[in-house]
N, C-alpha and C positions, 0 to 999 in steps of 0.2 A: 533454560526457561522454567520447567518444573521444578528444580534445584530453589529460582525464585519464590514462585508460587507457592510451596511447600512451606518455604522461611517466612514469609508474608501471615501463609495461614497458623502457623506457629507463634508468631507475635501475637497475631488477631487473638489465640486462644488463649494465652498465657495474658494476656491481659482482661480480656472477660473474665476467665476463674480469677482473678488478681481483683477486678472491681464487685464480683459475686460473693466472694470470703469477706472482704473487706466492710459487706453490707450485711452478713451476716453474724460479723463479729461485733459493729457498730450498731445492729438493728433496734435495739431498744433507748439509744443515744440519739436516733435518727427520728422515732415514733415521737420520745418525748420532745423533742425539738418540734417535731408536726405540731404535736397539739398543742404545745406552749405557744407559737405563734399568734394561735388563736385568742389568745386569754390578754388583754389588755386590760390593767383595771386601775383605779386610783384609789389613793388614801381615806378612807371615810373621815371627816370631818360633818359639825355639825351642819344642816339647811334648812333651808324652807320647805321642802317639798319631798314627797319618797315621789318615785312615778313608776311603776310597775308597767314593763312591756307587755303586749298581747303575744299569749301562747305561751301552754305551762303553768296555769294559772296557780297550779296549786304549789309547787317549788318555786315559783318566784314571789306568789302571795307570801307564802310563811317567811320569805329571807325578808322581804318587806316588811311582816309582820316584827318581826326579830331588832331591826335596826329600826320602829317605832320603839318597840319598850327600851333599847338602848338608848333612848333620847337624842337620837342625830334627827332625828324632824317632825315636827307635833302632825302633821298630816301625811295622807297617802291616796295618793288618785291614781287609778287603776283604768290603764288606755287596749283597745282591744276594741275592734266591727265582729271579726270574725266570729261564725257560729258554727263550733265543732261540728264535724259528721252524726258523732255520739247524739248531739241533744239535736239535732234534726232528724234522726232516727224517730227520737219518741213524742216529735211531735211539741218540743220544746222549744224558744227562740233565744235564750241565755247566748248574750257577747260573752267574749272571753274577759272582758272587762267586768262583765257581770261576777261571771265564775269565780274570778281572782278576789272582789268587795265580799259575794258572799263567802267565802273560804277564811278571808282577813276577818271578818266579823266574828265568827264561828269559833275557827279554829285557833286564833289570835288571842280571840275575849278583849275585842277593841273596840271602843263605841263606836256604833256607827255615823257618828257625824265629822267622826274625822279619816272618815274614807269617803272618797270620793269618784263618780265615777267622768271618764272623757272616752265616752260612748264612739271611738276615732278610731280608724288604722285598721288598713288590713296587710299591711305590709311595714317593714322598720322605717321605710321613709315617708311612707304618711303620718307613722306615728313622731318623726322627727316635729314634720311640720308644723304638727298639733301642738307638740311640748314647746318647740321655739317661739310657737304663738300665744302661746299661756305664759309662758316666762316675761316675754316681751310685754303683754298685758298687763300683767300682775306686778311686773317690775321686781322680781324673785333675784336676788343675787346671788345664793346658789343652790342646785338642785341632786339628788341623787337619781341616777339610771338607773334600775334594775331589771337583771335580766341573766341568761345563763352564761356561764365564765365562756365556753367557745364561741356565745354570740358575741362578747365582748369586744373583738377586733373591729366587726363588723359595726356595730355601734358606733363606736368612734370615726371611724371612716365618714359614717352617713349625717353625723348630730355635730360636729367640731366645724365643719364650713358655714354652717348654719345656724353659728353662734358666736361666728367670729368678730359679727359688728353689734353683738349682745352685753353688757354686762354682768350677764349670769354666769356662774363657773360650773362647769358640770362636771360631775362625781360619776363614773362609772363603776359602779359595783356589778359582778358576779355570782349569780347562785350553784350552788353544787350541787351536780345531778344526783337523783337518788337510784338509779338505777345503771351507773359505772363509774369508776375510779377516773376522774381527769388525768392522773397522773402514767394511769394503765389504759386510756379508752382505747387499745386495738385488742383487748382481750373483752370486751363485750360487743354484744351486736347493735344495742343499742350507742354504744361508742363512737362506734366504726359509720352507722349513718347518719351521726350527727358532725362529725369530722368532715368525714365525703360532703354531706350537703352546705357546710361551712364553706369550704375552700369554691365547690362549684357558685356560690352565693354571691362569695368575692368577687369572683371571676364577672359574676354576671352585673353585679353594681360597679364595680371598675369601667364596663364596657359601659352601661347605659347612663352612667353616673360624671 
């Protein structure tokens, strides 16, 4: 019986150090797999419309701003309720939609009448609702997303059911962080909590959604 026991735990170990080397030899095969999941994005082609998510205002306004002067859309509407900690601190009410127009304005050197703002969304699926409602409206056949490359997945998950009896085509585009390499994000910390809070996001619109 201990003869058993002994063999049993012998397997059991030679197999863990077997799945632990194996993750250690593959570990950066496996990270970059993680965070490529996250990043679904399509082709830019030209549209009618940029629409800038809330949050980030200032990396997803300039990729905004970016693919304005590249000529893929003569406007950009910039959606966001939310009102950072930061300007509630001083006393300021700036939406994140705000932030993002004036940053495009500014920073961009884009009139401002071809920014716009949809004062909407405190969450990516209210701001779904907003954009599938303005599309529908406006009768836009197709629009560009913008937003960061590992909200990416998450976007399509939430805007693609919600547009299935729409005739708009929507264009997921991607911004890149400026403060970690998508390619490397477990070597930053800023990386590492936007990953972690991705996959847990998923998790939690899969279930409610």
């Amino acid at each position: 019986m201990l003869k058993n026991i002994a063999k049993k735990l012998l397997i059991y170990l030679s197999v863990s150090l077997s799945i632990i080397l194996l993750l250690f030899i593959f570990k950066v095969s496996i990270m970059k797999g993680v965070g490529n999941y996250l990043i679904s994005e399509d082709e830019l082609q030209k549209s009618d419309v940029i629409f800038v998510l809330g949050g980030n205002s200032f990396e997803r306004g300039n990729e905004a701003a970016k693919l304005f002067d590249d000529g893929f859309a003569p406007k950009i509407i910039c959606l966001g309720g939310n009102i950072t900690p930061v300007f509630k601190a001083i006393g300021k009410d700036y939406a994140e939609s705000e932030i993002a127009r004036i940053n495009i304005i500014k920073n961009g050197n884009i009139n401002k009448n071809h920014v716009e703002l949809l004062k909407i969304g405190t969450s990516t699926k209210e701001e779904s609702v907003a954009i599938a409602n303005y599309c529908s409206e406006k009768k836009l056949e197709r629009v560009i997303i913008v937003s960061s490359k590992f909200h990416t997945r998450r976007v399509r998950g939430v805007f693609e059911p919600l547009f299935e009896d729409l005739t708009t085509q929507l264009i997921i585009h991607g911004t890149p962080s400026l403060n970690y390499d998508e390619a490397e994000w477990w070597k930053y910390e800023q990386g590492l909590l936007m990953v972690n809070n991705e996959y847990i996001k998923l998790l939690y619109y899969w279930i409610k959604y």
